[in-house]
C-alpha positions in Angstrom: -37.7 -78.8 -53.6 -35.0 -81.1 -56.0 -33.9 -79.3 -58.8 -32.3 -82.1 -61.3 -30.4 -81.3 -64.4 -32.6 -83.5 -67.5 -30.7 -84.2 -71.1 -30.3 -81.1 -73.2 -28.8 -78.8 -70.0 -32.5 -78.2 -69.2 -33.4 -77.8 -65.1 -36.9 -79.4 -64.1 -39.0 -78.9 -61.0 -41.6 -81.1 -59.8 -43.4 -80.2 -56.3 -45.9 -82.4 -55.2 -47.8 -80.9 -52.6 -50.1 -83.0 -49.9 -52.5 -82.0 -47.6 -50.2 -82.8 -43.8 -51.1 -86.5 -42.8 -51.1 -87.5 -39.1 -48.8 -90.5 -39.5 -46.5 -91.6 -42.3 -46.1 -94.8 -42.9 -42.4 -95.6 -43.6 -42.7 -98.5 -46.1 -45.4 -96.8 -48.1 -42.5 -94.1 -48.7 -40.3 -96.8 -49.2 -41.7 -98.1 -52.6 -42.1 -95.0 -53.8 -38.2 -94.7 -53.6 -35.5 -92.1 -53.5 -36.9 -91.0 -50.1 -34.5 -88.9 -47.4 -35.5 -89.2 -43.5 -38.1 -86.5 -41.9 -36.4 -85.5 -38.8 -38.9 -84.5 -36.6 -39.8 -82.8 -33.4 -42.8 -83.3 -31.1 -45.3 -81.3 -29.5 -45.8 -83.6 -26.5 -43.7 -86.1 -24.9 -45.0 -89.4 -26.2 -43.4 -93.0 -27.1 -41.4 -93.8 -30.1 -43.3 -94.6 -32.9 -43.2 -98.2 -33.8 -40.8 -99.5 -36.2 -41.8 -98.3 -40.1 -43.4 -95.1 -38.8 -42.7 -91.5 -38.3 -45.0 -89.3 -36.6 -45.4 -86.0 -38.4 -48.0 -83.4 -37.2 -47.5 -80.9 -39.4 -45.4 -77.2 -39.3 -45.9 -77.7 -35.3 -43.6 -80.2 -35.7 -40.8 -79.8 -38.3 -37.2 -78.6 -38.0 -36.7 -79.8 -41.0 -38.7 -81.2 -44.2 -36.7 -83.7 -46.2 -38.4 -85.8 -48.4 -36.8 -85.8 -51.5 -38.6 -88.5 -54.3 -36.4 -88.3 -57.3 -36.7 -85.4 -58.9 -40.0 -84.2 -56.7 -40.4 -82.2 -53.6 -42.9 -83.5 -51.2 -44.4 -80.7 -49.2 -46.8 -81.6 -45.8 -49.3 -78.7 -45.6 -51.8 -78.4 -42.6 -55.1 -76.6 -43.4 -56.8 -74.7 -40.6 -60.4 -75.1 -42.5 -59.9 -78.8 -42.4 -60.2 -79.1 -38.4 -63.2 -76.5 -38.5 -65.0 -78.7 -41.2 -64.2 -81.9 -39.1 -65.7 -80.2 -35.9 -68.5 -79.0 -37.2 -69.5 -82.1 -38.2 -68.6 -84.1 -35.0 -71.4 -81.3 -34.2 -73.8 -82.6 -36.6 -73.5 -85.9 -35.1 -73.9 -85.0 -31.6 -77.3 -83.1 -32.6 -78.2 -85.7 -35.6 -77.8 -88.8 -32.6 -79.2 -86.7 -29.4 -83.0 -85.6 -31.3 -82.4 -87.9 -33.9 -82.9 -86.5 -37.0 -82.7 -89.0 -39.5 -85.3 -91.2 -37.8 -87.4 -88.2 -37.3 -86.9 -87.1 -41.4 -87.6 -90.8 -42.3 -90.8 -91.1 -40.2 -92.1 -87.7 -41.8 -91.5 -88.7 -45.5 -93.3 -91.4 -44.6 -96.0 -90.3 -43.5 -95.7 -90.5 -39.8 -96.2 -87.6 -37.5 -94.3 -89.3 -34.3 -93.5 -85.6 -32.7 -94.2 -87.6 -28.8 -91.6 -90.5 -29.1 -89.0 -87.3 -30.3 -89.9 -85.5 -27.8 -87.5 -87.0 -25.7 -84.3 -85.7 -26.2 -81.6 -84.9 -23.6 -80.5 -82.0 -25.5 -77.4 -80.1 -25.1 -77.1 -77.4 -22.7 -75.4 -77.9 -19.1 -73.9 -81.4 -20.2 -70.5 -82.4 -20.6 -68.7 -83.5 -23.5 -65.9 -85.6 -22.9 -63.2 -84.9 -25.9 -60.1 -87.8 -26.5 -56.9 -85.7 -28.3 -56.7 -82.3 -28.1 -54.9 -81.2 -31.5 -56.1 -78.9 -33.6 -59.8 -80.3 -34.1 -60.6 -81.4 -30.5 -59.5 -77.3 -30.0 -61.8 -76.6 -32.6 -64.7 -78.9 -30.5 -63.8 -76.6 -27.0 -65.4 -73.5 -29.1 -68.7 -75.0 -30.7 -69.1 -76.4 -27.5 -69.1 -73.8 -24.9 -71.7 -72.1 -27.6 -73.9 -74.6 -26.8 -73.6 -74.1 -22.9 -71.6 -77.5 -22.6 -68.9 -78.1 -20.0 -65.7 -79.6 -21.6 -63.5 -82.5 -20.6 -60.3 -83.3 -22.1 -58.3 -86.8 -22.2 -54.4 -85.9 -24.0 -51.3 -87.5 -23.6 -49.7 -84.0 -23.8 -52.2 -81.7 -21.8 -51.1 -80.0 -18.5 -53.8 -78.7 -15.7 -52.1 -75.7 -16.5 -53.1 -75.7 -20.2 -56.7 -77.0 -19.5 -57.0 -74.5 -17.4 -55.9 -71.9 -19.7 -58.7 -73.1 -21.9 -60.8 -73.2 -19.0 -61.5 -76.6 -19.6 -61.6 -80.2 -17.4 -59.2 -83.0 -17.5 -59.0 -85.9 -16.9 -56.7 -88.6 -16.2 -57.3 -91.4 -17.2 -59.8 -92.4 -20.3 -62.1 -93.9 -18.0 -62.5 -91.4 -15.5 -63.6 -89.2 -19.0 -65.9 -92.1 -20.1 -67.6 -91.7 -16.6 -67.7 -87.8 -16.6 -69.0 -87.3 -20.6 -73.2 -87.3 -21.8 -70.9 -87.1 -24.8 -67.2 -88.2 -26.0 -66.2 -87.2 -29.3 -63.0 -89.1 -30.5 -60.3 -86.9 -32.0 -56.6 -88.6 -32.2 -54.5 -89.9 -34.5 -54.2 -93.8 -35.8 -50.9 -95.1 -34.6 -49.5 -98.3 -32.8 -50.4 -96.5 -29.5 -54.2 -95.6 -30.6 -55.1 -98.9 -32.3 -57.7 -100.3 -30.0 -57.5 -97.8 -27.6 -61.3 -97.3 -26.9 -62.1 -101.5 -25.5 -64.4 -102.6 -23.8 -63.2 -101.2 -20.3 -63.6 -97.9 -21.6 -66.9 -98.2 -22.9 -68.1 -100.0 -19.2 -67.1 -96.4 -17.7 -69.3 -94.8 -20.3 -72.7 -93.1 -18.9 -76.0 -94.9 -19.8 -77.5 -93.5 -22.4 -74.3 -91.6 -23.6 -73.5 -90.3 -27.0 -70.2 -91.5 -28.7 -68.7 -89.7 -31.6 -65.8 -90.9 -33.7 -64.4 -88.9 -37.1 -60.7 -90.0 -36.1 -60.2 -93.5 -37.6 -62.4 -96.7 -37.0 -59.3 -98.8 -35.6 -58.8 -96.5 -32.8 -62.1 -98.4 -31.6 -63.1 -101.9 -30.4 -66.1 -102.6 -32.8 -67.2 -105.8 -30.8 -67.1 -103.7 -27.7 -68.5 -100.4 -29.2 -72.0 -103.0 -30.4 -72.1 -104.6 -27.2 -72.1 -101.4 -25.2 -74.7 -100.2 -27.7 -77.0 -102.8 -26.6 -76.0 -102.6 -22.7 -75.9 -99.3 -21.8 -78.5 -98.4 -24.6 -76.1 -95.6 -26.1 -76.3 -93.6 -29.4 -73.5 -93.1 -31.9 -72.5 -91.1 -34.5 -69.6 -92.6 -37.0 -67.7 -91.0 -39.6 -65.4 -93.9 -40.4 -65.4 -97.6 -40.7 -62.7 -99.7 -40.6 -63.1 -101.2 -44.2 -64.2 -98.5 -46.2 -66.4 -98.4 -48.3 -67.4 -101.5 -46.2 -69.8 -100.8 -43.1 -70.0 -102.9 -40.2 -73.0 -105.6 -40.5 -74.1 -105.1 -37.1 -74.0 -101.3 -37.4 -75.8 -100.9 -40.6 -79.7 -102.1 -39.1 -79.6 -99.8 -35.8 -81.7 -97.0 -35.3 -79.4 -95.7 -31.9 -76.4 -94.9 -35.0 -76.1 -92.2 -37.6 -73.9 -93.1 -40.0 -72.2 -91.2 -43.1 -69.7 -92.2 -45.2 -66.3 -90.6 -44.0 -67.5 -87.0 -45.6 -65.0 -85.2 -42.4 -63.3 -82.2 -43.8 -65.4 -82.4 -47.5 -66.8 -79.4 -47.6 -67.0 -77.3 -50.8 -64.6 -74.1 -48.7 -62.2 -76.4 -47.0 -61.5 -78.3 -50.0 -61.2 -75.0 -51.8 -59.4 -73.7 -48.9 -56.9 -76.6 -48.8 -56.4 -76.1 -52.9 -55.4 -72.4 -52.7 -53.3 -73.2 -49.9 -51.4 -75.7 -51.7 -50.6 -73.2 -54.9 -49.5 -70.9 -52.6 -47.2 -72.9 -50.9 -45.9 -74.2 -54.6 -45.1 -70.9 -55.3 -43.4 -70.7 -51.8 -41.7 -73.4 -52.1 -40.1 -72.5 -55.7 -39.6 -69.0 -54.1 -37.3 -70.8 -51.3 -39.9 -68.8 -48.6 -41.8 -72.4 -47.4 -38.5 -73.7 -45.3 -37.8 -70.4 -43.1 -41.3 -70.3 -42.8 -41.6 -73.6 -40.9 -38.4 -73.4 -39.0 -39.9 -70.0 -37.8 -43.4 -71.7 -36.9 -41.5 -74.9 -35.7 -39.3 -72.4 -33.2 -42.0 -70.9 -32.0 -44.1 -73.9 -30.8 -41.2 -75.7 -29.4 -40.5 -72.4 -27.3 -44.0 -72.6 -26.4 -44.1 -76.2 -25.5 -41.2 -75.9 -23.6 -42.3 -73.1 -21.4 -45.5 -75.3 -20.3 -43.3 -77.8 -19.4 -41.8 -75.3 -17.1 -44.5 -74.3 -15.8 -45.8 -77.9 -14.9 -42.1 -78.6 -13.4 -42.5 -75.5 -11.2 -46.0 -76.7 -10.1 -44.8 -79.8 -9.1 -42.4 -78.2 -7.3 -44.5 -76.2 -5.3 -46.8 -79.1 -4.2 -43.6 -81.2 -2.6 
């Protein structure tokens, strides 16, 4: 918080408090003005971000929080409700595309009683779902998951064997070899230079016929051209959350019965919104009450010490295999 002395002798706050974002955007800062560097640590070892960015994901992250815009505090606050909301409908999706649901609700309020040609779902149970990013909403995905008797499959830059098999969950190596093992992939990562067109065409040739895809990440992380054409090939169903010109939806998507489509709803849910607003008052008063910075340099310690005993642990086990 900036505490700036105004004509008369008078001492004004301003706290402007955000829900945490993913990525930053430097220059977006940058016209705002006035704004002091976020030094930053990660969770996972990963490539710089590219020039104009600075990868912040949230207290796992901080040693420090710095970003001063005149006389206004800018506070990043992560919401645990948010990545339930978001997983739960990734969930929707997966059911909505597998029985299909809209088509089904359509027929019947039409008039149609078509119960033989929806008969002929794969269903859920004793399938695999293939997950890409494992922060806190592809964690969220391992639990609603394993309720439905699915096996879980993870693709993360930062994910040991020794932490999937903590959560008692696959891994794979390689995004391919996850398009290949998944009925389902559900697309959980963050949009950054490294993510931007990270789901092409090769990876949707390693995809299952018939598969599900699932994305409530961000339309850029995915090849449109090569999510249709795989669509019509492999004669796949998809769920989508996002769109890369929103409000705007992709032409070729908007006419296919194999997509369910809703318009970036993700974490709006009448409890995590209220979730996120009480949140945020409490970490104004917090903030005012100088409690908000030990608290994330405590919560920053302890996933660093965390982190770093993993990354033990996988040094050790490669160790023992030479």
């Amino acid at each position: 918080v900036h505490q700036r002395a105004v004509p008369g002798g008078e001492r004004r706050w301003l706290v402007v408090v955000i829900e945490v974002a993913e990525i930053l955007e430097a220059g977006l800062l940058d016209d705002i003005g006035g704004v002091q560097r976020v030094r930053h640590r990660r969770r996972e070892p990963a490539a710089q971000p590219a020039a104009g960015e600075a990868q912040v994901r949230g207290l796992a992250v901080l040693d420090h929080l710095a970003l001063l815009l005149g006389a206004a505090a800018l506070v990043l606050i992560p919401c645990a409700a948010r990545g339930q909301a978001v997983a739960e409908l990734a969930f929707g999706l997966i059911l909505a595309a597998d029985r299909h649901i809209p088509d089904n609700v359509a027929d019947l309020r039409g008039g149609k009683w078509n119960k033989k040609e929806y008969s002929k779902a794969k269903g859920l149970y004793g399938r695999t779902l293939g997950l890409i990013g494992m922060g806190k909403i592809g964690q969220e995905m391992i639990t609603r998951a394993k309720a439905f008797g699915m096996n879980v499959v993870a693709f993360s830059r930062w994910m040991t064997p020794d932490l999937a098999a903590a959560l008692n969950i696959g891994r794979a190596d390689s995004l391919q070899e996850l398009a290949g093992l998944s009925d389902v992939v559900s697309v959980h990562v963050a949009l950054n230079a490294q993510t931007k067109g990270l789901l092409n065409a090769g990876f949707f040739a390693a995809m299952q016929d018939g598969a599900i895809f699932i994305n409530t990440s961000r339309a850029e992380v995915v090849d449109q051209a090569a999510l249709l054409a795989a669509l019509e090939s492999k004669k796949m169903f998809a769920g989508l959350d996002v769109f890369e010109k929103e409000p705007e939806v992709h032409a070729g998507l908007l006419d296919r019965d194999d997509v369910v489509l809703i318009p970036h709803l993700g974490s709006a849910t009448v409890e995590t919104r209220s979730a996120m607003a009480a949140l945020a008052a409490r970490n104004v008063v917090a903030v005012l009450a100088g409690s908000l910075a030990r608290r994330v340099q405590t919560e920053s310690q302890r996933l660093v010490v965390a982190t770093e005993r993993a990354e033990r642990a996988e040094r050790l086990a490669t160790l023992g295999r030479i």
